[in-house]
Backbone as XML, in Angstrom:
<?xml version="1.0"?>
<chain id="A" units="angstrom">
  <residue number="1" name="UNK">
    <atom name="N" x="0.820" y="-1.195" z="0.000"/>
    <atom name="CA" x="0.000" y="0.000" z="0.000"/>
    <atom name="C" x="0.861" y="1.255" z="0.000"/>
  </residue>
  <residue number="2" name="UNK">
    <atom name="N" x="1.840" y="1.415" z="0.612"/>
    <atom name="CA" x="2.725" y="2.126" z="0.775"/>
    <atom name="C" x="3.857" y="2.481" z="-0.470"/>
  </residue>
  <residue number="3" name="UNK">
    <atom name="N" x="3.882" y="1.512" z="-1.349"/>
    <atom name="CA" x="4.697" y="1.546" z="-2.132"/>
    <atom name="C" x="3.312" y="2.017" z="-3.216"/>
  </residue>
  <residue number="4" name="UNK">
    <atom name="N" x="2.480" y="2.128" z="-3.462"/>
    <atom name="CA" x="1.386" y="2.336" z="-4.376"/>
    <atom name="C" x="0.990" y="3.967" z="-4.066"/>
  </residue>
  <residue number="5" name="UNK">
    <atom name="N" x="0.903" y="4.185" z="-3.207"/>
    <atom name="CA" x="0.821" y="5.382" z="-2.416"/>
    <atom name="C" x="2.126" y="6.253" z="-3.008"/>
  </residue>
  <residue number="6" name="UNK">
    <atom name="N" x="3.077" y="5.921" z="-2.563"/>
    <atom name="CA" x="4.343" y="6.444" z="-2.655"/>
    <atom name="C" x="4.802" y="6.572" z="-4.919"/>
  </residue>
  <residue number="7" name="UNK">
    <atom name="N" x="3.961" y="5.863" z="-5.772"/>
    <atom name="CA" x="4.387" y="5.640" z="-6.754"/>
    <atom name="C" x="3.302" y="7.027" z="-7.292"/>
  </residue>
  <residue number="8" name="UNK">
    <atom name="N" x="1.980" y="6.603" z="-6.695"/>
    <atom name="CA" x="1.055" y="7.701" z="-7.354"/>
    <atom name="C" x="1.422" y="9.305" z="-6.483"/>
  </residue>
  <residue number="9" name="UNK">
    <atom name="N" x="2.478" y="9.347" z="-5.967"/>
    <atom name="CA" x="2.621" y="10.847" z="-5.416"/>
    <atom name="C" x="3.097" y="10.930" z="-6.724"/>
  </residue>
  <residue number="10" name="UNK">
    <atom name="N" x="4.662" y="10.045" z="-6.828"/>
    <atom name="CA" x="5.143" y="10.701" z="-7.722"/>
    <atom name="C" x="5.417" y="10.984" z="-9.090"/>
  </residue>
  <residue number="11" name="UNK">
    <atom name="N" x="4.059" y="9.891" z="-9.835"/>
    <atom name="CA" x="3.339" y="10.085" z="-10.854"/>
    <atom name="C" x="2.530" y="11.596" z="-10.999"/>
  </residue>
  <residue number="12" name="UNK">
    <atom name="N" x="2.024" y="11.927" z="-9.868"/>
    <atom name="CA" x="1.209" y="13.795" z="-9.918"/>
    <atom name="C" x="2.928" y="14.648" z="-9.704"/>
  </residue>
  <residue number="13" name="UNK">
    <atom name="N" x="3.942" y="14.594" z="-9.059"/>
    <atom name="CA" x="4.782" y="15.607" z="-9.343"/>
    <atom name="C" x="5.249" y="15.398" z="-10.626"/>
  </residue>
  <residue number="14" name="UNK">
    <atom name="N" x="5.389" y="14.329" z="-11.291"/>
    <atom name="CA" x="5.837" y="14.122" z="-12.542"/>
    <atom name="C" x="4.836" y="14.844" z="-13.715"/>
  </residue>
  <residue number="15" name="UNK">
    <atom name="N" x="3.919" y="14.565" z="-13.002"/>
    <atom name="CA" x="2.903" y="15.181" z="-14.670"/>
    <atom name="C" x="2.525" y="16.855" z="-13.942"/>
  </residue>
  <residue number="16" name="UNK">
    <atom name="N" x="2.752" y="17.204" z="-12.699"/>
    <atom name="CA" x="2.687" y="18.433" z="-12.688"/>
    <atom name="C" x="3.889" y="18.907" z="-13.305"/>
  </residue>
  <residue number="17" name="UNK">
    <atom name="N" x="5.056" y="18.635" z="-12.929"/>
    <atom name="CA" x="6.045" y="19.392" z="-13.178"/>
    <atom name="C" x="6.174" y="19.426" z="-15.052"/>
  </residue>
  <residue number="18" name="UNK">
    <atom name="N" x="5.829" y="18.601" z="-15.387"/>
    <atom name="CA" x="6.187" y="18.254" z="-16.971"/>
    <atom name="C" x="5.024" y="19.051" z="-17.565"/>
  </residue>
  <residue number="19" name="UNK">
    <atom name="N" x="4.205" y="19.499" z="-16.746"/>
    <atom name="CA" x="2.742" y="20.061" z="-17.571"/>
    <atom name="C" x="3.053" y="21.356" z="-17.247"/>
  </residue>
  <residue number="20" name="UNK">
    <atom name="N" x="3.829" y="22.163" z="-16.590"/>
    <atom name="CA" x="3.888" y="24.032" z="-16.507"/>
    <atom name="C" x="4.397" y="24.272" z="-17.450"/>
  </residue>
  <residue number="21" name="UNK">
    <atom name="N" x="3.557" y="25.228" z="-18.000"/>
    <atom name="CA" x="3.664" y="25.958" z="-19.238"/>
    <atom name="C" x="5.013" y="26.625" z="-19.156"/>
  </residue>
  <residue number="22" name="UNK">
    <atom name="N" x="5.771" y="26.810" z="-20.357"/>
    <atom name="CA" x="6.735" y="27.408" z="-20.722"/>
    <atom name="C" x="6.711" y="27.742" z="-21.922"/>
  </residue>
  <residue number="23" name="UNK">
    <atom name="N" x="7.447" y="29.132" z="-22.352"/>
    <atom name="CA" x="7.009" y="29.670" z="-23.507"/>
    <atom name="C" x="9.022" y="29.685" z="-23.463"/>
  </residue>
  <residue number="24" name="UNK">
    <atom name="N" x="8.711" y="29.015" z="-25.471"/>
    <atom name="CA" x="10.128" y="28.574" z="-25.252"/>
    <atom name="C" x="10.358" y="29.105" z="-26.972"/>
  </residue>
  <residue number="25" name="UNK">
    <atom name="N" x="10.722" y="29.630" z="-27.181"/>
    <atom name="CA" x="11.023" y="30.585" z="-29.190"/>
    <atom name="C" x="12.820" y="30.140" z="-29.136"/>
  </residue>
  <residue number="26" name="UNK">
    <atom name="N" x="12.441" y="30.146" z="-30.631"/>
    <atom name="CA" x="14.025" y="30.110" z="-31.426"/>
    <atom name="C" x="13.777" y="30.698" z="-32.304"/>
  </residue>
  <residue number="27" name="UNK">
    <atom name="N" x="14.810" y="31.577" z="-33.026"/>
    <atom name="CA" x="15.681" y="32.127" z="-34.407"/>
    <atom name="C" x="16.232" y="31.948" z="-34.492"/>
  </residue>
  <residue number="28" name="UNK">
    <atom name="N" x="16.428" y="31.364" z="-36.051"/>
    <atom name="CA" x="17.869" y="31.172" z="-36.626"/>
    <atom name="C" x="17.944" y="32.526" z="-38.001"/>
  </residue>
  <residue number="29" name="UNK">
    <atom name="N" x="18.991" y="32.664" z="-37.671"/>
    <atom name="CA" x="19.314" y="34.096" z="-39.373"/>
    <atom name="C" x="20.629" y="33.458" z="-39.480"/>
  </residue>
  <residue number="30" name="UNK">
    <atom name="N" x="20.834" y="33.085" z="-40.962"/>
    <atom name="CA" x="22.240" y="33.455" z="-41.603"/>
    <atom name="C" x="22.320" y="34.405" z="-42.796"/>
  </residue>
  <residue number="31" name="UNK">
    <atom name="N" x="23.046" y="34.792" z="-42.392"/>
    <atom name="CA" x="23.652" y="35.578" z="-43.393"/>
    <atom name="C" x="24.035" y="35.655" z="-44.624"/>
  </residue>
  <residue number="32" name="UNK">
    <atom name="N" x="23.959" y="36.351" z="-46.002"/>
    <atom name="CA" x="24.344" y="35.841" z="-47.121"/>
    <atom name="C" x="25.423" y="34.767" z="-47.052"/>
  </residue>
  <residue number="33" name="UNK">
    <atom name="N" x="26.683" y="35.400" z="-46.645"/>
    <atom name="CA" x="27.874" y="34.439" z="-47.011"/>
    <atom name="C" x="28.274" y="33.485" z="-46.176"/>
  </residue>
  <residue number="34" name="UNK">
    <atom name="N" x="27.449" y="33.744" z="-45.178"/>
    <atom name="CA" x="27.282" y="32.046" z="-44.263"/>
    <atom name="C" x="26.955" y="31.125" z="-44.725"/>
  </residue>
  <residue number="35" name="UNK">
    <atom name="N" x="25.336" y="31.276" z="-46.327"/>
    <atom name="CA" x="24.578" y="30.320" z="-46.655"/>
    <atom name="C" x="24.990" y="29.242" z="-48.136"/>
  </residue>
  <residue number="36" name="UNK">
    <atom name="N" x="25.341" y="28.480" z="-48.346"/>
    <atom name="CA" x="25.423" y="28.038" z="-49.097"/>
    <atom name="C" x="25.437" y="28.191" z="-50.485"/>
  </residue>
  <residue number="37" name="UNK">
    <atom name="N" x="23.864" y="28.890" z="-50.479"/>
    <atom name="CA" x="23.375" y="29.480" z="-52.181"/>
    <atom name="C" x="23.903" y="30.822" z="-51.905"/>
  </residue>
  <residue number="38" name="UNK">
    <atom name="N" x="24.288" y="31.664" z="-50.999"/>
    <atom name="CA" x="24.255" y="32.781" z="-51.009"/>
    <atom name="C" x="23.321" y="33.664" z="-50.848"/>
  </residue>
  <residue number="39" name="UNK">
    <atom name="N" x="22.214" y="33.121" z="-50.420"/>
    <atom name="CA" x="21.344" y="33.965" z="-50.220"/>
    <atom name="C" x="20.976" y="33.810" z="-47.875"/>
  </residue>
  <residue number="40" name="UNK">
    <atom name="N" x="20.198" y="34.882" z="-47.783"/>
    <atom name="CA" x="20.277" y="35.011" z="-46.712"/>
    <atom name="C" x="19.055" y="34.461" z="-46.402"/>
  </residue>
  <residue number="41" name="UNK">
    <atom name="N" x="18.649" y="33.433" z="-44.838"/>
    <atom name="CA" x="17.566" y="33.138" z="-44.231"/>
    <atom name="C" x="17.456" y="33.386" z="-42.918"/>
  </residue>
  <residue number="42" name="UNK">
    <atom name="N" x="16.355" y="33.262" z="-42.790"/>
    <atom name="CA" x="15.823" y="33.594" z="-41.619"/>
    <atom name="C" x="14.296" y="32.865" z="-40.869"/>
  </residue>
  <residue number="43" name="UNK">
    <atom name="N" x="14.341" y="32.001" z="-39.669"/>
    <atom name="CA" x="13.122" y="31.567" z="-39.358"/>
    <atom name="C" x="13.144" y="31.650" z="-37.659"/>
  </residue>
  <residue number="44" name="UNK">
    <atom name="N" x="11.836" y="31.490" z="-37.579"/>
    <atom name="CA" x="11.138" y="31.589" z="-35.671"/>
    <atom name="C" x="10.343" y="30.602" z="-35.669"/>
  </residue>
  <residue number="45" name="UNK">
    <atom name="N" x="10.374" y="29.997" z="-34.669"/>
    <atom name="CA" x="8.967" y="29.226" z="-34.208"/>
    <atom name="C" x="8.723" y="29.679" z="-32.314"/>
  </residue>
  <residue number="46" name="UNK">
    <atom name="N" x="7.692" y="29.889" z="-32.354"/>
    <atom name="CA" x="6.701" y="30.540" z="-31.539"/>
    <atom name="C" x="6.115" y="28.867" z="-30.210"/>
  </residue>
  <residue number="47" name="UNK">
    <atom name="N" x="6.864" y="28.593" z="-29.454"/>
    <atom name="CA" x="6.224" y="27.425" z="-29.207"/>
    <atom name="C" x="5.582" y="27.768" z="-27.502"/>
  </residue>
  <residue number="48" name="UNK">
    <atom name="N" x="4.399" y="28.244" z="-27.723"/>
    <atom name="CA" x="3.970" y="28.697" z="-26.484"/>
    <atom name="C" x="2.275" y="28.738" z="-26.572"/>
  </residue>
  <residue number="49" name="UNK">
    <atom name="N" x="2.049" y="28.277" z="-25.205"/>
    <atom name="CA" x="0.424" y="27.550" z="-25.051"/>
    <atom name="C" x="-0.502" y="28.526" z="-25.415"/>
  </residue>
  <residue number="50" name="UNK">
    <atom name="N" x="-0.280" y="30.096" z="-25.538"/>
    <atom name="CA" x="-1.156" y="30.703" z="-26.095"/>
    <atom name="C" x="-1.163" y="31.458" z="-27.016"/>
  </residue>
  <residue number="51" name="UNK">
    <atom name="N" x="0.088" y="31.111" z="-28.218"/>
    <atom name="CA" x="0.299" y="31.987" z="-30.004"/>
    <atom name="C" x="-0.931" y="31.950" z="-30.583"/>
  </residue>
  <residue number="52" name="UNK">
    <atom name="N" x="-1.108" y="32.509" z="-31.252"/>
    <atom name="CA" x="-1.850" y="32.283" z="-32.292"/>
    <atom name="C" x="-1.362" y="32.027" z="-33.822"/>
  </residue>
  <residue number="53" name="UNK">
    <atom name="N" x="-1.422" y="30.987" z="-33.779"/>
    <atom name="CA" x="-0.435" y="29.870" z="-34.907"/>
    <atom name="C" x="-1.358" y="30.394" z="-36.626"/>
  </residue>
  <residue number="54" name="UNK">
    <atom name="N" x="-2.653" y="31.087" z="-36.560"/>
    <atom name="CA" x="-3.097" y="31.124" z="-37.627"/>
    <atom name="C" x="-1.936" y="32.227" z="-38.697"/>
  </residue>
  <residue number="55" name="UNK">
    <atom name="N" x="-2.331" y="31.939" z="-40.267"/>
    <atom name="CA" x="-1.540" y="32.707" z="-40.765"/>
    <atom name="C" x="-2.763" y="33.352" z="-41.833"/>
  </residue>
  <residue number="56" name="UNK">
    <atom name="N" x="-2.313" y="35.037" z="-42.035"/>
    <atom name="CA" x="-3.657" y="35.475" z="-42.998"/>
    <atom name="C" x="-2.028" y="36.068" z="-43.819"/>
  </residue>
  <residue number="57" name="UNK">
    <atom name="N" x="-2.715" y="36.053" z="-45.086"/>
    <atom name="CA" x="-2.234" y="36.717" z="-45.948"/>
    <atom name="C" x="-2.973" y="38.202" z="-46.054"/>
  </residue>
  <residue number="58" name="UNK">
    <atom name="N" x="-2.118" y="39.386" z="-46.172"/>
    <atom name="CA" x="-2.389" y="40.660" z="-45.853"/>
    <atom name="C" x="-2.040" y="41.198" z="-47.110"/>
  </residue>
  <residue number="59" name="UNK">
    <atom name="N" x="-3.170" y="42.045" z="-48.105"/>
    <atom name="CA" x="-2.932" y="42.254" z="-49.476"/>
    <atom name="C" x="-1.855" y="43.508" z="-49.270"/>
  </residue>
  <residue number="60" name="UNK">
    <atom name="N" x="-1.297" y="43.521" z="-49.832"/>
    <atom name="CA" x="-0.277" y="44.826" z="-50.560"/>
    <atom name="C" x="-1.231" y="46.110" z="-50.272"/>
  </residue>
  <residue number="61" name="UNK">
    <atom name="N" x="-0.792" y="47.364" z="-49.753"/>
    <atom name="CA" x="-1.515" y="48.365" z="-49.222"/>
    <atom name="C" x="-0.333" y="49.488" z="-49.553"/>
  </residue>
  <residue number="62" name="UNK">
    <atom name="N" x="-1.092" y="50.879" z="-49.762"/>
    <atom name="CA" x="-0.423" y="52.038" z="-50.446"/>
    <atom name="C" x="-0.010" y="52.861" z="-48.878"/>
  </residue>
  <residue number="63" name="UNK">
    <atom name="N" x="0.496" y="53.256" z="-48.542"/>
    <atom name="CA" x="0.746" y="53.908" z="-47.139"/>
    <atom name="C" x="1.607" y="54.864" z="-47.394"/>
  </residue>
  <residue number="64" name="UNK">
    <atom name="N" x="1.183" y="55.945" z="-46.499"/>
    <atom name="CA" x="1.397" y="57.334" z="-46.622"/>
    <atom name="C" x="2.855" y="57.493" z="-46.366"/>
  </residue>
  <residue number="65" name="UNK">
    <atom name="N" x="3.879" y="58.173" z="-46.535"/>
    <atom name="CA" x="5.415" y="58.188" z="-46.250"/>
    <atom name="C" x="5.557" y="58.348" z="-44.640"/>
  </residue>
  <residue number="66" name="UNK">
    <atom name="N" x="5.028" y="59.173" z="-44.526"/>
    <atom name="CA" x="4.792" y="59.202" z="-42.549"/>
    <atom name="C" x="3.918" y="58.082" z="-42.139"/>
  </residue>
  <residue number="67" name="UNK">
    <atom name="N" x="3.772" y="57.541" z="-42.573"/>
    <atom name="CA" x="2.608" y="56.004" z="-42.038"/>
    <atom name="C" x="2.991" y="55.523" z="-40.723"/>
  </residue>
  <residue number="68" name="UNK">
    <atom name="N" x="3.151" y="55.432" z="-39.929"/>
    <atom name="CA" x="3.387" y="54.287" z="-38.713"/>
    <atom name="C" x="2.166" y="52.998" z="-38.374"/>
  </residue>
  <residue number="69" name="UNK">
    <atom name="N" x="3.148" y="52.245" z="-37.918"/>
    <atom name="CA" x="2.558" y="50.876" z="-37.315"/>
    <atom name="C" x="2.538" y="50.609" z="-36.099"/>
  </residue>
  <residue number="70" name="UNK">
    <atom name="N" x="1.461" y="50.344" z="-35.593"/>
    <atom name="CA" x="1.775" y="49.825" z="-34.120"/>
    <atom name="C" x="2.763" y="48.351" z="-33.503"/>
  </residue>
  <residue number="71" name="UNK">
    <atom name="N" x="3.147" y="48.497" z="-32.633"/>
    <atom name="CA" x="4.513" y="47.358" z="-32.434"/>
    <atom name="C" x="3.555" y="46.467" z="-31.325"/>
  </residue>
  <residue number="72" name="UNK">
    <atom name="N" x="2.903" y="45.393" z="-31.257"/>
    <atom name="CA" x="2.156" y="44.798" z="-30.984"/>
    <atom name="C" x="3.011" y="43.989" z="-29.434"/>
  </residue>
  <residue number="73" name="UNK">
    <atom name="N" x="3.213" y="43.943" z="-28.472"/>
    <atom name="CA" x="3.611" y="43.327" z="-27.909"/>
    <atom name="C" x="3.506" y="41.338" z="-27.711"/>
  </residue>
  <residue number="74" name="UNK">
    <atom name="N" x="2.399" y="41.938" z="-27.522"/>
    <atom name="CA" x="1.470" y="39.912" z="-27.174"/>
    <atom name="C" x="0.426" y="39.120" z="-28.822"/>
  </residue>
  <residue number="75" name="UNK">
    <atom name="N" x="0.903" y="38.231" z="-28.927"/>
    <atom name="CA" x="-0.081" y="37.791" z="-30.234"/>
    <atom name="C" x="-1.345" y="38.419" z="-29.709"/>
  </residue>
  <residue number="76" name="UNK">
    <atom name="N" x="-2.401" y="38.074" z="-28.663"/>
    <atom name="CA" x="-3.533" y="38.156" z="-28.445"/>
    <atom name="C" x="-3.811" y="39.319" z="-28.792"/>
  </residue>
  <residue number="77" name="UNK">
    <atom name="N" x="-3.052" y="40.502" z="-29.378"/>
    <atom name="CA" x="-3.158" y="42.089" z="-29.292"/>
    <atom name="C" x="-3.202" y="42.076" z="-30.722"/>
  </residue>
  <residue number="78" name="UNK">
    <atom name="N" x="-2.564" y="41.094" z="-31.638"/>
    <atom name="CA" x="-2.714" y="41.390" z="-32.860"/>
    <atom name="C" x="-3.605" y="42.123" z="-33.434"/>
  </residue>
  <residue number="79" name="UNK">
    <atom name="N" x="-3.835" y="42.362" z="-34.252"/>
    <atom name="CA" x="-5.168" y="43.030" z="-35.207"/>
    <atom name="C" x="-5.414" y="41.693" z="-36.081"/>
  </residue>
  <residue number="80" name="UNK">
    <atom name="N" x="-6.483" y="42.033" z="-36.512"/>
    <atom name="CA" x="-6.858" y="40.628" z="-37.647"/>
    <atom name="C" x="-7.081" y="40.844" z="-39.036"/>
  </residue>
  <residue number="81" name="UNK">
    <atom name="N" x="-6.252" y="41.159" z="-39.527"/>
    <atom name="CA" x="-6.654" y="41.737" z="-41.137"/>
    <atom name="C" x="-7.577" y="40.498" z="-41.748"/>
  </residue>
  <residue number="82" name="UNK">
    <atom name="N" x="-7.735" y="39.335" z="-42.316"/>
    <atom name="CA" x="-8.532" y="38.508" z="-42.808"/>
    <atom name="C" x="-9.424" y="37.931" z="-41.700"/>
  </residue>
  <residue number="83" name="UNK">
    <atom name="N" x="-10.126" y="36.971" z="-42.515"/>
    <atom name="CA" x="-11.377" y="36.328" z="-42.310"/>
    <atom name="C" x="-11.080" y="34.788" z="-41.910"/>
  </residue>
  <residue number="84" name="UNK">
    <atom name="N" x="-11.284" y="34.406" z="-40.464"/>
    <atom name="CA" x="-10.890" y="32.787" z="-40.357"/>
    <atom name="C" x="-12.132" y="32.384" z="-39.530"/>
  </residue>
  <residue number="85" name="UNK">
    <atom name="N" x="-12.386" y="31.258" z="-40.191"/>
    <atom name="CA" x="-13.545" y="30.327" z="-39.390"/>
    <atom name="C" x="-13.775" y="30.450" z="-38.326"/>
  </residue>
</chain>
């Protein structure tokens, strides 16, 4: 009983500890003459329990020379230019 007891504690610290959220991102950039073809890349992945993973394509737009953009801190703040289910 004791040993059953003692297995299911530490089955709940195991799946608590393994279940706290962590928000965990990578980038990679190289550089033209780092890359092989010569051309330069660049990627992120976003791996955190509350991104918003959707992707809209945003048409080409004419903007004024003084135009500014807002710098969005949190996905949830995004704006939503398209239309998703």
């Amino acid at each position: 009983m004791l040993w059953t007891r003692s297995l299911l504690v530490a089955s709940a610290l195991v799946a608590a500890a393994t279940h706290a959220t962590e928000d965990r991102c990578t980038a990679i950039l190289v550089g033209a003459k780092a890359s092989t073809t010569g051309a330069p890349m660049t990627t992120h992945t976003n791996d955190c329990s509350s991104c918003d993973f959707r992707i809209v394509k945003v048409p080409a737009q004419l903007h004024a020379p003084d135009a500014l953009h807002d710098v969005v801190l949190a996905s949830f703040d995004y704006p939503r230019y398209g239309k998703w289910p």
